[in-house]
N, C-alpha and C positions, 0 to 999 in steps of 0.2 A: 504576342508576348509570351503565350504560354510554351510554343516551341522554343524561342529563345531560350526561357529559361530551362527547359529540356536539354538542348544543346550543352548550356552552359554546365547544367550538372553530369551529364553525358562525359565533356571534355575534362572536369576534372576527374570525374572517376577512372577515364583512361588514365592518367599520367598516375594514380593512383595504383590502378591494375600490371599499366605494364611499365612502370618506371620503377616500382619500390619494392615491389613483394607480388607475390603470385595468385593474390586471391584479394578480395577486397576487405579481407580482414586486416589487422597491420598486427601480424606477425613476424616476425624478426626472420630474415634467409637462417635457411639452414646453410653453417659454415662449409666450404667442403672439404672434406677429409682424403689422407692418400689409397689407393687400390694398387694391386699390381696390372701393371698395363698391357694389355695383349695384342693393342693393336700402335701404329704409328700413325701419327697424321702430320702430313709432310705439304707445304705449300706448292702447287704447280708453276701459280703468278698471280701478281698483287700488283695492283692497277691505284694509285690515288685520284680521288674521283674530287679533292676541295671539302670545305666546311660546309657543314648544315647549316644554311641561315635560318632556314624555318623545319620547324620538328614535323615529321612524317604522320598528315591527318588520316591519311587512310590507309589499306595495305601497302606493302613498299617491297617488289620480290621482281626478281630480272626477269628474265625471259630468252629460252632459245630459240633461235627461229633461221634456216639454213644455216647451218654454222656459225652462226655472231650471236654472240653474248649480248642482249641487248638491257642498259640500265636506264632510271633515271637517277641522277645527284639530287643533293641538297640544296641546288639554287636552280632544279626542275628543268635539269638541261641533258637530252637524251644521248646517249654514248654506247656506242658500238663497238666488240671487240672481238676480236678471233678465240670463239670458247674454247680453244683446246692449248691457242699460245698467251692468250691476252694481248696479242696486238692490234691498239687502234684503228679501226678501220674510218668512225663518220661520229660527229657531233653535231648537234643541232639544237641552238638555242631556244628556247619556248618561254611567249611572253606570259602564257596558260599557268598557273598556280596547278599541276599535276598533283589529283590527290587519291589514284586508283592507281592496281596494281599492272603492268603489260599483260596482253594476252596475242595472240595471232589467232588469225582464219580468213581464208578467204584471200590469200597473199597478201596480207596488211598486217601491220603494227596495231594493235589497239588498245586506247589509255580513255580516262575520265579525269576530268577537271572540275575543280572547286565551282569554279564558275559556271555550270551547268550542261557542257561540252563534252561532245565523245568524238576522240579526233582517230583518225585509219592514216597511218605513215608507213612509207614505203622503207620495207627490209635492208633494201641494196644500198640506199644514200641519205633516208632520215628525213625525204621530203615529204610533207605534209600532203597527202593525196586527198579526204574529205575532212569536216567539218558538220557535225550534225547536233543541233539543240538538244537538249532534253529538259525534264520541268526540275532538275533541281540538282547538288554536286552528286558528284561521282566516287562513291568510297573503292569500290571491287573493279578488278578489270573484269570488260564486258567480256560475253560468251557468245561467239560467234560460229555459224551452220547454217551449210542450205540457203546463202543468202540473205541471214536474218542476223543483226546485231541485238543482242537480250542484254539491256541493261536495268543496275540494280539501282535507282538513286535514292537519295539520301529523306523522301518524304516517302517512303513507304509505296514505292511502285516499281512493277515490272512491266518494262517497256518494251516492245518487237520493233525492230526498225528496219526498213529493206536496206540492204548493206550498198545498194549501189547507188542510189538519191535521196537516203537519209528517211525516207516516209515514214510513218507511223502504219504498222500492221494491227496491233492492238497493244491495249494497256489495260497492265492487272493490277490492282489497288485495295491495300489493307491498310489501313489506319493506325498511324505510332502513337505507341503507349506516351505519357506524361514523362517518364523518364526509363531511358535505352540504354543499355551500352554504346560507345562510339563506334561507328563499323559495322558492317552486316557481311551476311554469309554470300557467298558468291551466287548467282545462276547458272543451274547445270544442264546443257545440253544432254539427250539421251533418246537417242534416236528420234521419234517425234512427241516427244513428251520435255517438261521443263520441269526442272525442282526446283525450286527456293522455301529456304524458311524465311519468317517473319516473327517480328521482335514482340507478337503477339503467342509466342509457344506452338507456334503452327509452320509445320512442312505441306506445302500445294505443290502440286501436280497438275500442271494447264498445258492446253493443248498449244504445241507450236503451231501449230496453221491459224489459231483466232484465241486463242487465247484463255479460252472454256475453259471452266473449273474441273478434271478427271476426278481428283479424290481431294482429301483434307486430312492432314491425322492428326493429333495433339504430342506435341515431342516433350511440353511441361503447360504445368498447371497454374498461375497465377495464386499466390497464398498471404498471408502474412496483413499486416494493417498500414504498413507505409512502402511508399513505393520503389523504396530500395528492395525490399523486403518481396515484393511481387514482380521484380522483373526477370523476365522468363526467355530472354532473346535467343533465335535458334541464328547462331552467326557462324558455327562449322557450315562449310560447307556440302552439301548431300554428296555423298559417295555414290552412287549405281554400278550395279555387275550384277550383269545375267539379270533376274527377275529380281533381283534385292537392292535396296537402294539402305544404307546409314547413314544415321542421322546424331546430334546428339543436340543440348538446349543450357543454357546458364540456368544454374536453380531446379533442372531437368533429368533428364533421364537420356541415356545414351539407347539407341534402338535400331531395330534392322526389320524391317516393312517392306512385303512385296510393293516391285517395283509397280505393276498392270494393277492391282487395287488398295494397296495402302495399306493392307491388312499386317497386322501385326505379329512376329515371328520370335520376336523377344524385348525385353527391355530390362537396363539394371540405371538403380538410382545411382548416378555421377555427374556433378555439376562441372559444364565441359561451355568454355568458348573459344576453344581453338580448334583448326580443321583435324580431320582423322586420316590415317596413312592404313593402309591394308597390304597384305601380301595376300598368297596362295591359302592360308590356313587361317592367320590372325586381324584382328582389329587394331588397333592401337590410338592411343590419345593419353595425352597428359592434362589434366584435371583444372581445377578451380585452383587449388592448392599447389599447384605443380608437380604432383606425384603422376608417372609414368604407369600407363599399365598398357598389357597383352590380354585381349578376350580372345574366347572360338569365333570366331565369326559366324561359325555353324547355331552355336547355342547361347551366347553371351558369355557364358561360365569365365569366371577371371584365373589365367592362366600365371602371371603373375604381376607384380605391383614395383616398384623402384621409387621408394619414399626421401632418399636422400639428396634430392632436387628441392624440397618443399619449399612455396614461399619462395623461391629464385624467380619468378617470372620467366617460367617456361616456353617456351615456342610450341608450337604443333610441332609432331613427330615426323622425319623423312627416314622413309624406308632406301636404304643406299647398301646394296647388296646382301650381305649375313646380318647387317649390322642396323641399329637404328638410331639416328644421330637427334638432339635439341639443343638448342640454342637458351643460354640465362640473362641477368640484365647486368650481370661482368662483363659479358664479350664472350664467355667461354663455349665451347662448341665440344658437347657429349657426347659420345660414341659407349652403345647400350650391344650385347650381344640379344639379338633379336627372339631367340628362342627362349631365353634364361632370365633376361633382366639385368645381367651383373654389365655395371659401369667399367668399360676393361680401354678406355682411353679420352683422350681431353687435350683441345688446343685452344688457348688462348687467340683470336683475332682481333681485338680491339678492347682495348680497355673501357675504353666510354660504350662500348655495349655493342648492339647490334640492332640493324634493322629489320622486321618480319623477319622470315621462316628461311631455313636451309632453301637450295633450289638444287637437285639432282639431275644431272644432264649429260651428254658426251663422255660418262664414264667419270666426273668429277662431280664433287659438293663446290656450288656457291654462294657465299655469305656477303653480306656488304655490313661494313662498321660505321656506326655512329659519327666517327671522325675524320670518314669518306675517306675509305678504300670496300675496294672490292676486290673478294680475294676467291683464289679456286686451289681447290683442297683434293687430295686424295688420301685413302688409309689403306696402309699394309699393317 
């Protein structure tokens, strides 16, 4: 009964967080105002994908994989497209309530189900190749390497599974807090190590071969006397490169921690649940609040900030050439000059809003809308 009700206030704080406003204060959008434009964002092709019967419980982000655009719709039914024309190539019905995002490895499709299920579908035709249990739904698409499918489910475990007969290699298990945000941060493959944060303020580092604990760091602290008030979920994703891995925690602190012992390299206080995008030089993420910022990645130091998103229900940041693009809960789709911060373009894609984060691929941005399309974007 007590997870129920976890869940329950979990799912209204989502439609709270990313339906209305950008932080779980209820602060009113900041309106948005005109810029001069410097860049153009012109449609390549826009595909109508039908109505959402049921609203999107987990990540929702396509996937490319040899050359196909690959989605799921709003009545959970997989579709394939040539990413660079948008022509249909395969559909494939699913009786599966899909509530994770695609992923591929391993020559497979790979998706998570509500219903407890991590299914491996063939790229070429959308045929169902495996079927493998797991002990609960599936928010994140799995991380698959080296013959091991890593999934993240929905009671607080990280599961290894042999990608070719579904086996259990090992399972790592931390305990959910009384009340979570909805959604967890994905698991990152990294050569032979695993990162996942947990809704407990903690980034771990387990061995892929069994599953042993390498390190532990605290990304946030648990504070406050009610449990809104104490919830600390690390749901970005871990970034790694080279011996550094970022990280960042709702209620938390954004930080960059060797990768080999967890040891800490910096940290600045920024309440962050969306994933982070890096280049050569910078960090990036957009906030609690939905202010955009650029750190060194070298030192933290904030290079600069883009407050005129606030309260829009921001997206995680994609880094798409010079540029870096976010999505609001309009539909609109941001283009940031990525050195500077200045807003220098903007294209409306759907009114009724948008589903998860930009997807950067084949030289194109794409988005899918609320009102089922999915579109692919380029900017000059």
């Amino acid at each position: 009964m007590r997870h129920g009700v976890s869940l329950l206030i979990a799912a209204l704080l989502a439609v709270l967080q990313f339906g209305c406003a950008g932080s779980l204060q209820s602060e009113p959008p900041t309106p948005l105002t005109e810029f001069e434009r410097e860049v153009e964002v012109r449609a390549a092709w826009s595909r109508a994908l039908g109505a959402w019967e049921t609203a999107s419980q987990g990540r929702t982000e396509p996937v490319v994989m040899d050359g196909r655009l690959v989605v799921v719709d709003g009545n959970h039914r997989l579709r394939a497209f040539d990413a660079r024309t948008g022509k249909p190539l395969w559909e494939r019905a699913s009786a599966e309530i899909v509530s994770g995002s695609l992923s591929s490895g391993d020559d497979l499709l790979w998706l998570g189900t509500q219903d407890a299920e991590v299914l491996g579908i063939r790229p070429d035709n959308g045929a169902l190749a495996v079927r493998y249990p797991v002990s609960s739904e599936v928010l994140v698409a799995p991380s698959v390497a080296q013959g091991t499918v890593i999934v993240r489910s929905g009671d607080g475990k990280l599961i290894a599974l042999n990608a070719e007969d579904g086996s259990r290699r090992w399972v790592f298990e931390r305990s959910v807090p009384v009340l979570s945000l909805r959604g967890t941060g994905a698991a990152v493959l990294a050569e032979r190590q695993v990162l996942a944060g947990f809704a407990n303020g903690k980034l771990v580092s387990v061995a892929l071969s069994d599953g042993s604990v390498q390190w532990e760091a605290t990304v946030a602290v648990a504070q406050g006397r009610s449990e809104l008030d104490r919830m600390v979920d690390v749901d970005a994703d871990p970034l790694p490169t080279d011996d550094v891995v970022f990280t960042a925690a709702f209620q938390g602190r954004v930080m960059a921690l060797t990768r080999s012992a967890g040891q800490t390299l910096w940290s600045r206080e920024i309440s962050v649940f969306n994933s982070l995008a890096l280049d050569d030089d910078n960090l990036y993420l957009s906030d609690e609040d939905g202010q955009v910022w650029a750190l060194d990645r070298r030192t933290g130091n904030a290079l600069w900030k883009q407050d005129a998103l606030r309260y829009r229900a921001v997206s995680a940041p994609v880094v798409y050439g010079d540029y870096l693009v976010v999505t609001d809960y309009q539909g609109y789709l941001h283009v940031l000059d990525r050195h500077e911060g200045r807003l220098i373009g903007r294209y409306r894609v759907d009114p009724a809003g948008v589903v998860g984060r930009p997807y950067a691929a084949q030289g194109l941005l794409y988005v899918i809308g609320r009102s089922g399309v999915v579109e692919a974007m380029r900017l000059r």
